[in-house]
C-alpha positions in Angstrom: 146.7 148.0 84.9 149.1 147.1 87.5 152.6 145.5 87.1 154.8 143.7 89.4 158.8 144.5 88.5 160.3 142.6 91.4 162.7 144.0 93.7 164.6 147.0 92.4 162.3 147.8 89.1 164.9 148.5 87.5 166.8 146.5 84.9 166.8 143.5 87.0 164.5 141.4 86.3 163.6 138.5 88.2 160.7 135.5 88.2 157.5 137.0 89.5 156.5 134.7 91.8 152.7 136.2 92.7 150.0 135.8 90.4 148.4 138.5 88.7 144.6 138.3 89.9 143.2 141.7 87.8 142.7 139.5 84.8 140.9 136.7 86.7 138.6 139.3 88.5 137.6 140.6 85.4 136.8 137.6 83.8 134.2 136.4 86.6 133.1 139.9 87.1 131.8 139.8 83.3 130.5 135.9 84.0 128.4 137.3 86.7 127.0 140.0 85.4 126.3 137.6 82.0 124.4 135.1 84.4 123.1 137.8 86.0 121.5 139.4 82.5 120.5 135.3 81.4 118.6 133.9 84.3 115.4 135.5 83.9 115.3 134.8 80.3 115.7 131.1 81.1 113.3 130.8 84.2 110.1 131.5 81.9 107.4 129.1 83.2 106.4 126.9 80.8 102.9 124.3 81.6 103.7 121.0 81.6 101.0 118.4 82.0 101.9 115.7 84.6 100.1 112.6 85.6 99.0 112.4 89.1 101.0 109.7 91.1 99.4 107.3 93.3 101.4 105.2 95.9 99.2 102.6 97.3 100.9 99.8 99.3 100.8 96.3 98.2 99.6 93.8 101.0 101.2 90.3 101.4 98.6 87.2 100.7 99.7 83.7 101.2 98.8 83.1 97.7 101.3 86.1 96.6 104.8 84.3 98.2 107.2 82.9 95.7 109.4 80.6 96.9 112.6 79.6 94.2 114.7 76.7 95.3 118.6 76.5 94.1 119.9 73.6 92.5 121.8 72.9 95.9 119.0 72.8 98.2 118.9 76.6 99.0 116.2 78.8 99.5 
């Protein structure tokens, strides 16, 4: 492990003022290689049944406009 004594090292000691990254690297190295161990155990393909979709566009009729009037007059 490293350690940062500040200028002089020696009985002097003053406010480190860098931060200490080893622990943080650490930390995501083991996240990465957990994710790394987990993701094909989750990605198993499982068969789902899904109804098929169909889109069809609605034409407009005369006899298929609403028209609401407002108490005011409005359209």
């Amino acid at each position: 492990m490293s350690m940062s004594m500040g200028p002089g090292g020696g009985e002097e000691r003053g406010i480190m003022s860098e931060i200490n990254t080893t622990p943080l690297v650490d930390i995501m190295l083991v996240l990465l290689i957990i994710f790394l161990i987990t993701i094909p155990v989750i990605t198993k393909n499982v068969p789902v049944a899904v109804p098929k979709a169909v889109n069809i566009p609605t034409q407009t009729k005369p006899e298929n406009i609403t028209i609401s009037v407002a108490a005011d007059g409005e359209e």
